[in-house]
C-alpha positions in Angstrom: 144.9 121.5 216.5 145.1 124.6 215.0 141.7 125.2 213.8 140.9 125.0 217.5 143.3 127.8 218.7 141.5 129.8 216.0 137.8 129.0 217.3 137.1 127.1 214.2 134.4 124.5 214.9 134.4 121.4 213.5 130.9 121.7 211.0 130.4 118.8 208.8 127.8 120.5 206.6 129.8 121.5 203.3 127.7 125.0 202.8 128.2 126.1 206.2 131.7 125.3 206.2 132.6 127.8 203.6 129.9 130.2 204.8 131.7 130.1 208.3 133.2 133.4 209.3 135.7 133.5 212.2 136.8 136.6 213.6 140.9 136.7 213.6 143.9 139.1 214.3 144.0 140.0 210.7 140.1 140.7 211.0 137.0 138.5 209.8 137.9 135.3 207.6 135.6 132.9 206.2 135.9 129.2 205.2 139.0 128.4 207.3 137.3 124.7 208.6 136.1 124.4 204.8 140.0 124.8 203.4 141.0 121.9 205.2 138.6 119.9 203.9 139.1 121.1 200.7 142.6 119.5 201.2 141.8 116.1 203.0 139.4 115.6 199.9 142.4 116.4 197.9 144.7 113.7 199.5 141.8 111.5 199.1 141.6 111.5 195.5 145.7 111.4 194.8 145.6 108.2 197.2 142.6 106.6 195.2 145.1 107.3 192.3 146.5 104.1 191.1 147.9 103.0 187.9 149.0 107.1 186.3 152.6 107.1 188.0 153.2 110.7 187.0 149.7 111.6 187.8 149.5 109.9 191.0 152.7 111.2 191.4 152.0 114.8 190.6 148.9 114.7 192.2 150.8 114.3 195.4 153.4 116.7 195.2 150.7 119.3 194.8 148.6 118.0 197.2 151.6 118.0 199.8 152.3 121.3 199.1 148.9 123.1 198.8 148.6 121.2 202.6 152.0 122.8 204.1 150.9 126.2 202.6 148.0 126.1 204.5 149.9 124.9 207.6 151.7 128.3 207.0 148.9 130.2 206.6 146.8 128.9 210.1 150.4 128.9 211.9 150.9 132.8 211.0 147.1 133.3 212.1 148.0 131.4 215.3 150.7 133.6 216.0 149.2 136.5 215.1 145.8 135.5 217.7 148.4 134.8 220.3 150.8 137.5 220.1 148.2 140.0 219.3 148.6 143.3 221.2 151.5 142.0 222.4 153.6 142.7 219.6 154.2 145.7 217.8 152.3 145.9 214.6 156.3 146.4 213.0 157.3 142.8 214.6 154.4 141.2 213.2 154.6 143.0 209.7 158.7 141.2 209.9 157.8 137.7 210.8 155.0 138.0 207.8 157.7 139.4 205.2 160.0 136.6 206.4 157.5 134.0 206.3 156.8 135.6 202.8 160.0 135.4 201.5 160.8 131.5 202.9 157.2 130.3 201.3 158.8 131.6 198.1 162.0 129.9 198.4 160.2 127.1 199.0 158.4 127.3 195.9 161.0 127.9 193.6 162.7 125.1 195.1 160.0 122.7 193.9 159.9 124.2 190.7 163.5 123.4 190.4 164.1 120.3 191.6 161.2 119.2 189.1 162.3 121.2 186.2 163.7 118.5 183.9 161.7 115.4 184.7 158.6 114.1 183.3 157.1 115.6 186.5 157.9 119.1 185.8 156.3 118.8 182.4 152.8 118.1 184.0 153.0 120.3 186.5 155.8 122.5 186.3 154.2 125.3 184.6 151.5 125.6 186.9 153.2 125.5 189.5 155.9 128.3 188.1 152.7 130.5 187.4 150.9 130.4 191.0 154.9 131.2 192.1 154.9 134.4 190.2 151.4 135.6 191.1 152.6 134.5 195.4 155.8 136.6 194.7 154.1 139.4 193.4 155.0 142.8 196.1 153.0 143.2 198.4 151.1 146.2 199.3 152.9 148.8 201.8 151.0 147.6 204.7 148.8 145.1 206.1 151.9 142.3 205.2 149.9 139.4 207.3 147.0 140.0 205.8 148.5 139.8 202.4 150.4 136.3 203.4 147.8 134.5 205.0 145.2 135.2 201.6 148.1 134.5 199.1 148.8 132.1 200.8 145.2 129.8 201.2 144.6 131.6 197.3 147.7 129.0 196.2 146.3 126.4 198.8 143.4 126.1 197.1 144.5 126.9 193.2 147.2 124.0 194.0 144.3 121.6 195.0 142.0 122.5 192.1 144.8 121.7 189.7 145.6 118.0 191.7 141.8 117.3 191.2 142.0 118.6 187.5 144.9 116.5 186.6 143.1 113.2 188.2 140.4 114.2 186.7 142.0 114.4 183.1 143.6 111.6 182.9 141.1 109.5 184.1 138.8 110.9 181.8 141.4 110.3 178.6 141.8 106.7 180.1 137.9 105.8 180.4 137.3 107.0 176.9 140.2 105.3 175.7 138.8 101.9 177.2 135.2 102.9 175.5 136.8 103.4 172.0 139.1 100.1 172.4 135.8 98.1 172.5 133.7 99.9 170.7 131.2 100.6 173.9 130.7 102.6 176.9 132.5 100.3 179.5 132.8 100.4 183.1 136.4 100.0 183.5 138.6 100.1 187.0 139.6 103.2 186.7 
């Protein structure tokens, strides 16, 4: 469990979860415990998603990938608490600038491979804009630092969209159901 490697204890209150400060190699961080469960509630809603295909759909994608960014972004504080001292401030500053560079391979690859399908229309140019402002250069020093906040800033902009999206739609269909019989219904969705 990463979280635990960190010191991050497990607090189910929601407030104190985001209040939580954590001291780490890359100095004090708070809301690490209240990230993740930013994206387990995330999951949550694009699994309750039924019946949107590429909503659901989209939902997921996004979902996935604001989760594996955030994988990155505890791994390379993991690392970092581990290695810490141990390692020469210029090591560290490499594996963050590679780490950097393969997170934003790995974004334009999504972007691609969804750039002519129904899928990229509903999501693509989100996801094209949170690339850009990840691939932005980075300041001359402090490289970890840099990765590990761009990368829990996407994390989380990536699962605000996925709830927005659900959110929309679900909206559209409700009212859509209301003005179809001329009431306020309670339907499935």
């Amino acid at each position: 469990n990463l979280l635990g490697v960190l010191g991050v204890p497990a607090i189910d209150d929601e407030d104190a979860a985001r209040d939580h400060m954590i001291e780490t190699c890359i100095g004090i961080m708070k809301g690490i415990g209240h990230s993740v469960k930013r994206s387990n509630r995330t999951q949550d809603v694009c699994l309750a998603m039924t019946g949107i295909n590429v909503t659901s759909r989209g939902c997921d994608m996004l979902a996935t990938m604001a989760y594996e960014l955030l994988a990155v972004s505890l791994r390379s504080l993991a690392i970092c608490s581990v290695v810490a001292g141990a390692w020469p401030e210029d090591q560290i500053e490499t594996l963050a600038d590679d780490t950097f560079a393969l997170v934003g391979e790995m974004l334009q690859k999504e972007e691609t491979l969804i750039a002519d399908t129904p899928l990229g229309c509903v999501v693509g140019p989100k996801l094209a804009s949170l690339r850009q402002d990840f691939s932005s250069s980075l300041s001359p020093s402090s490289h970890l630092r840099q990765l590990v906040s761009r990368l829990m800033v996407v994390s989380k902009k990536l699962s605000e969209f996925s709830n927005f999206m659900v959110w929309r739609d679900m909206h559209f269909m409700w009212i859509s159901d209301s003005l179809r019989a001329g009431e306020v219904v309670h339907s499935s969705w």
